[in-house]
N, C-alpha and C positions, 0 to 999 in steps of 0.2 A: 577364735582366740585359742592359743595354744601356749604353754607354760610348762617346763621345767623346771622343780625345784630339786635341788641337793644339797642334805647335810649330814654331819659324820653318823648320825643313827638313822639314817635314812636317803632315799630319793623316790621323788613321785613325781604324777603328771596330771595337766588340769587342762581340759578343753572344754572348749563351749561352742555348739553346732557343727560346724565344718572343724573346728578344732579337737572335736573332742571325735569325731569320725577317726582322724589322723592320732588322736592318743590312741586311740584303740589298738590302732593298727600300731603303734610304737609301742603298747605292751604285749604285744605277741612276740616284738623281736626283742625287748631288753630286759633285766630283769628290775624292775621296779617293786616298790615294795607299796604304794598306794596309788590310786587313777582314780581322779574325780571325772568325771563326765554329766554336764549340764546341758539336756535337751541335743545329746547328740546325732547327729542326723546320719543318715542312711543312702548310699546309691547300690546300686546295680552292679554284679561284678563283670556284665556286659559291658560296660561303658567307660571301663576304666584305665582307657585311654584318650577317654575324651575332657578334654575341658570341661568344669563344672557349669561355667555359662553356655557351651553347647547342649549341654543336655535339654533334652523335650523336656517340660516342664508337668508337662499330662502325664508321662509316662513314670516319671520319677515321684510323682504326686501318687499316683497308683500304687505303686511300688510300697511305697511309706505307707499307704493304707493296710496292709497285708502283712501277717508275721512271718519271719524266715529263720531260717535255722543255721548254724553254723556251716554246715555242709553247702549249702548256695547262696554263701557268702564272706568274704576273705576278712569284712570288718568283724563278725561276729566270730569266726576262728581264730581270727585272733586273740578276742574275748576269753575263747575257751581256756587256749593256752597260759592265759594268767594266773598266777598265784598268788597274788598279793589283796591287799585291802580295796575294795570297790564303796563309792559313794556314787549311785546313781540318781540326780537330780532332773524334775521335770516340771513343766508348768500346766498349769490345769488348764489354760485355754492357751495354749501354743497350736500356733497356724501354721507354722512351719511342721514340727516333729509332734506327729500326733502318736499318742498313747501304743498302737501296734510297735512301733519302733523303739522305744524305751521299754516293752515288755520283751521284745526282739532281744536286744541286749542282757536283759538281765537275766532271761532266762541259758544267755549263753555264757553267763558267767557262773557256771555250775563250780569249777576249779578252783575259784576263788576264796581265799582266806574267809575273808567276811566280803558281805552284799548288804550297804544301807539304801533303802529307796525314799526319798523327800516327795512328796507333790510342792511346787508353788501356789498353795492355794491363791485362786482369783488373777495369777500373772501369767503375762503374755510371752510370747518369745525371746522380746528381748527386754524384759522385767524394767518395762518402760517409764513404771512409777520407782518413787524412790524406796520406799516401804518392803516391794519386791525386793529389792538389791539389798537393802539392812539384810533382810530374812535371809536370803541365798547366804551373803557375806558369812553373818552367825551360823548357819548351818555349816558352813565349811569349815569355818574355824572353831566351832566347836568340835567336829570330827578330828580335825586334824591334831586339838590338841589329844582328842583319846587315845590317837594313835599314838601319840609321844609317849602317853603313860605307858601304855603296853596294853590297853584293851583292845578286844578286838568285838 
């Protein structure tokens, strides 16, 4: 999932897995002023012309195991490039995007305004109880409104 919002004191973006891989990469090219990214995933700058369901699934699984750095990898340079307001949200037993990869990211958001990091405690990937979702929800929109005030 992926989301643009804009309004007159602001524009930001919000992805979630394969979505928020692609905000990443949309905040290196535009200037946004916040980017949430929830449990955003990771591939190979090897592969990145391939289809996401061709990808080996071992290799990309690997991959995600291991932290990388802006330099060998076009999602994380991206990151770097940003200046704006960051909310990085993760789940604590996410199957999909394990913990190297949300450490990946945020540690390549050195340029950035502010860096908040959430765990979802006790949720899954796709915050498959309801309880998860309240808590993600409120953690976004609690940020979002600090952002409105002017906190950073």
């Amino acid at each position: 999932m992926l989301r643009v919002h804009a309004r007159p004191d602001g524009m930001g973006v919000l992805g979630f897995s394969y979505g928020g891989y692609m905000a990443a990469l949309l905040a290196g090219m535009y200037p946004f002023d916040w980017l949430v990214l929830r449990s955003p995933v990771i591939y190979p700058d090897a592969d990145w012309l391939l289809a996401k369901e061709d990808l080996d699934r071992r290799e990309v699984d690997a991959y995600r195991h291991a932290m990388h750095t802006p330099e060998n990898n076009r999602a994380l340079a991206a990151c770097t490039a940003f200046k704006g307001d960051v909310l990085l949200v993760q789940s604590e037993h996410d199957e999909v995007v394990p913990r190297p990869v949300i450490d990946s990211y945020a540690w390549a958001f050195g340029n950035a305004r502010s860096l908040v990091r959430h765990t979802l405690l006790e949720a899954d990937h796709a915050l498959s109880q309801a309880r998860w979702r309240r808590t993600y929800h409120a953690i976004v929109v609690d940020w979002l409104r600090e952002r409105r005030r002017g906190g950073r």
